[in-house]
N, C-alpha and C positions, 0 to 999 in steps of 0.2 A: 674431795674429789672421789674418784670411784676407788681409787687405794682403800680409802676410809671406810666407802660402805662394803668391801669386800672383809674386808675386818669383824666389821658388824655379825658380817653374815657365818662368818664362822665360829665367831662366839653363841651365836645364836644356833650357830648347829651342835658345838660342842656342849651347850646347858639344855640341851634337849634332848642327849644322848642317856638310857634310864639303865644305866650302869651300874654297878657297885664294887665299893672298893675295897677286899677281904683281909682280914688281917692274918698271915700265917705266920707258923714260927721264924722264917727267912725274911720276913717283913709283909710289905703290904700291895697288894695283886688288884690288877684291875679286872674285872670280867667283861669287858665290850672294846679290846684294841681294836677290832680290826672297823667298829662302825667308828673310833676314832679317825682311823684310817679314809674311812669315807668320807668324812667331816672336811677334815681339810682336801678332800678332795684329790686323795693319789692313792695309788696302790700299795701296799703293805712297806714294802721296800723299795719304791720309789724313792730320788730325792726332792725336796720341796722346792719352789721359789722363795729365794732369800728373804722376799714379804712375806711369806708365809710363815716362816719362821718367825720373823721380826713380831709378826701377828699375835701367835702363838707367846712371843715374851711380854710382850706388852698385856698380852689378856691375862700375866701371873699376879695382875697386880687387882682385877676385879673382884672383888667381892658377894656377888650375886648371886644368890644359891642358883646351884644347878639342880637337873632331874636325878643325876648320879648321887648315892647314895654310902656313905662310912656306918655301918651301926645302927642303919637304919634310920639315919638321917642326912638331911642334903646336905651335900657339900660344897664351898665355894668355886663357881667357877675358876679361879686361879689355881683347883689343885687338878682339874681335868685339863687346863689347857696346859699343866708343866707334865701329868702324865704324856698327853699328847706330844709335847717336845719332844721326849723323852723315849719316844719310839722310833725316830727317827734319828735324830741326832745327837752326839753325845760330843762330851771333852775331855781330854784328858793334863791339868793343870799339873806340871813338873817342877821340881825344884832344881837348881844349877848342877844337881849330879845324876837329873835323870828320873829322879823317885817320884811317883805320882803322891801328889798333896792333896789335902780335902780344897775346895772349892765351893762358893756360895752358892754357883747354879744344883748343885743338889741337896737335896733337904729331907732331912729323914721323916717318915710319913708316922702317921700325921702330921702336921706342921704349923706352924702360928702364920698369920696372914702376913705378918710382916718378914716371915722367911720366905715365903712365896712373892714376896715385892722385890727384896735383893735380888733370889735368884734369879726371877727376871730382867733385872738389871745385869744381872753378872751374863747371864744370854744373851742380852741385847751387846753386849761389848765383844764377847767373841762371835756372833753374827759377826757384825758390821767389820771383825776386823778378819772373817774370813777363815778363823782359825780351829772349826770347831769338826769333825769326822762323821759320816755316814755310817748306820749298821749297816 
């Protein structure tokens, strides 16, 4: 249905985006949020449509090189579309006294393809269950 190909179309905008991803001493920086931003189609701090989101988790599990760049080489699109998430929405995963816990939707960068798969599974369950906060 047109859900589907809207999905398409943003995967296709975010592997087309010729970004790079830097590595600092605080960790790893992306250089093109804000044409991210464009991709999926809202303004910096806009909130998304809950498909877009849903989009955005399901594309952490692609494999496809993108335009965007680690080191001087491509990188899979699953690690621009969990950037992309990652600009907009976040979670914060508590244990019963309050204390924020580590959680599978974040993944220290670099990452193995099969950590960018959980994570976006671990996405996809706080989407749908509604639970996940705005910057």
């Amino acid at each position: 249905g047109a859900s589907a190909c809207q999905t398409t179309g943003i995967e296709d905008s975010l592997a087309a985006i010729e970004g790079e991803f830097v590595q600092r001493p605080e960790g790893v920086f992306y250089s093109h949020n804000s044409a991210l931003a464009d991709a999926v189609k809202s303004g910096e701090h806009e909130k998304l449509p809950e498909q877009t989101l849903l989009a955005l988790a399901n594309c952490m599990k692609n494999e496809r090189a993108a335009k965007s760049t680690y080191r001087g080489n491509p990188v899979p699109l699953s690690l621009v579309c969990y950037q992309a998430i990652g600009n907009f929405a976040y979670y914060e995963k508590t244990d019963e006294t309050g204390d924020i816990v580590s959680w599978p939707g974040y993944v220290d960068l670099p990452a193995s393809q099969e950590a960018f798969r959980q994570a976006g599974e671990a996405w996809k369950e706080v989407i749908e269950a509604r639970v996940y906060l705005w910057h």
